[in-house]
Structure formats: structure tokens, C-alpha cells
C-alpha positions as a LaTeX table, in Angstrom:
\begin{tabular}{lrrr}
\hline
Residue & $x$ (\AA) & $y$ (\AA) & $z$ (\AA) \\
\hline
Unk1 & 99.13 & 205.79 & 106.16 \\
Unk2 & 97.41 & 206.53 & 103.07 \\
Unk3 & 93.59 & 206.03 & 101.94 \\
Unk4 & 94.30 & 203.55 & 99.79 \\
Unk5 & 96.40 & 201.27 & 102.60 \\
Unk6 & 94.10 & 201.78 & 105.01 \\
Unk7 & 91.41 & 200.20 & 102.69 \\
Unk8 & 93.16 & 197.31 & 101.76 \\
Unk9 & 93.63 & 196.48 & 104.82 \\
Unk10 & 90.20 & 196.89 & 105.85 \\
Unk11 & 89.17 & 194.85 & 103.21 \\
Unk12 & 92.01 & 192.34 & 103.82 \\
Unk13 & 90.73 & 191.97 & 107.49 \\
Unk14 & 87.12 & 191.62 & 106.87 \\
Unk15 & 87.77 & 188.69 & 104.38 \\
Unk16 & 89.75 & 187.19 & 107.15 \\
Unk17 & 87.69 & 187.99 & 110.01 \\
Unk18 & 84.43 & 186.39 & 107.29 \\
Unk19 & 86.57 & 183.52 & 107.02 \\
Unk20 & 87.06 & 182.34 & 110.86 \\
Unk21 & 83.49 & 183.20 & 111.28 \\
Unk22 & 82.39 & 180.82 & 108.91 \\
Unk23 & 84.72 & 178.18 & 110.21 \\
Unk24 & 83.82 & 178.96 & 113.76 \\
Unk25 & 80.01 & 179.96 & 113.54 \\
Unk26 & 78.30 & 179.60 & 110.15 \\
Unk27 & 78.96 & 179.36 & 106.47 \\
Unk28 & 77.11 & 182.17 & 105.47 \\
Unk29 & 79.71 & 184.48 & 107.14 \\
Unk30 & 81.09 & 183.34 & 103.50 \\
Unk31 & 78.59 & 186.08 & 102.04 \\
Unk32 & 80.89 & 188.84 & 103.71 \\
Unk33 & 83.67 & 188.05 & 101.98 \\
Unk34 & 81.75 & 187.96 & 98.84 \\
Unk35 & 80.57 & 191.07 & 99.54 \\
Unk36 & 83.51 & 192.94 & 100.27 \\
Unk37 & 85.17 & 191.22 & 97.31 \\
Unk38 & 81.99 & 192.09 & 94.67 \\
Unk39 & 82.66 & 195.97 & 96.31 \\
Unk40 & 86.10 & 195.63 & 95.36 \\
Unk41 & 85.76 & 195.25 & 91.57 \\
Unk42 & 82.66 & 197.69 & 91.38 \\
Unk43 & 85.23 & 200.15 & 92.87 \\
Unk44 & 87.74 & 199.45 & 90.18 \\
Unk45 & 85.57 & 200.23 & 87.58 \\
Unk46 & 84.02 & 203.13 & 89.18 \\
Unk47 & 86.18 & 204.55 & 90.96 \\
Unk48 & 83.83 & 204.43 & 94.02 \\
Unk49 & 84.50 & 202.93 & 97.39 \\
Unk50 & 82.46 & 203.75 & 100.13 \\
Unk51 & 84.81 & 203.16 & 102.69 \\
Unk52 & 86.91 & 205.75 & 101.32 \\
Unk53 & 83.85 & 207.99 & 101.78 \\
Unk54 & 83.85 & 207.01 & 105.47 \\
Unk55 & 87.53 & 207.57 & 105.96 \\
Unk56 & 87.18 & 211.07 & 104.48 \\
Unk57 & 84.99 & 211.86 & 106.51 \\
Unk58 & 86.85 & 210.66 & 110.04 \\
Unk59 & 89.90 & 212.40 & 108.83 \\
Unk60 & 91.64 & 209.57 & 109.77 \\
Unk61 & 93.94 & 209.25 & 106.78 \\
Unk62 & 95.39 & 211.93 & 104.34 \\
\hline
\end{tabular}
């Protein structure tokens, strides 16, 4: 799995995981979603994502 996969699908299951917790607990959950979503286009544009930071640093991908 590459870096890139691995953050989409972090990001892919912390909008889903925001979503049933806003359902099930409280709508501001809503705000991570938003979050992860605003940290998705500043990483477009600059080319910075800290997740990929923190999977660079586990080694986990290549």
C-alpha cells in the first residue's frame, strides 16, 4: 500500500466515523469532517499533509 492510499483511506474513514458520531452522539462531530475535508484542499495546494508526515515517520507505508 502506498502513502497516498493509505491517506485516503484515513481520510475516507474519519469522515465516516464523524458522520455516525454525529448521528449517534452530537452534531458537532460534523466539525471533523469539516476538518479533515478543509485539510484536504490545503494539501492540494500545498502539497502538505500532515498525515503523510506521520506515516513517514511509522514507516508504515513506502
Amino acid at each position: 500500500m502506498t502513502i497516498e492510499n493509505g491517506i485516503r483511506g484515513l481520510a475516507g474513514g474519519l469522515v465516516l466515523l464523524s458522520l455516525a458520531l454525529s448521528w449517534i452522539i452530537s452534531p458537532y462531530f460534523l466539525l471533523l469532517a469539516t476538518m479533515v475535508g478543509l485539510n484536504l484542499v490545503q494539501s492540494a495546494f500545498t502539497g502538505f499533509c500532515p498525515a503523510e508526515a506521520v506515516f513517514r515517520k511509522l514507516r508504515r507505508f513506502q
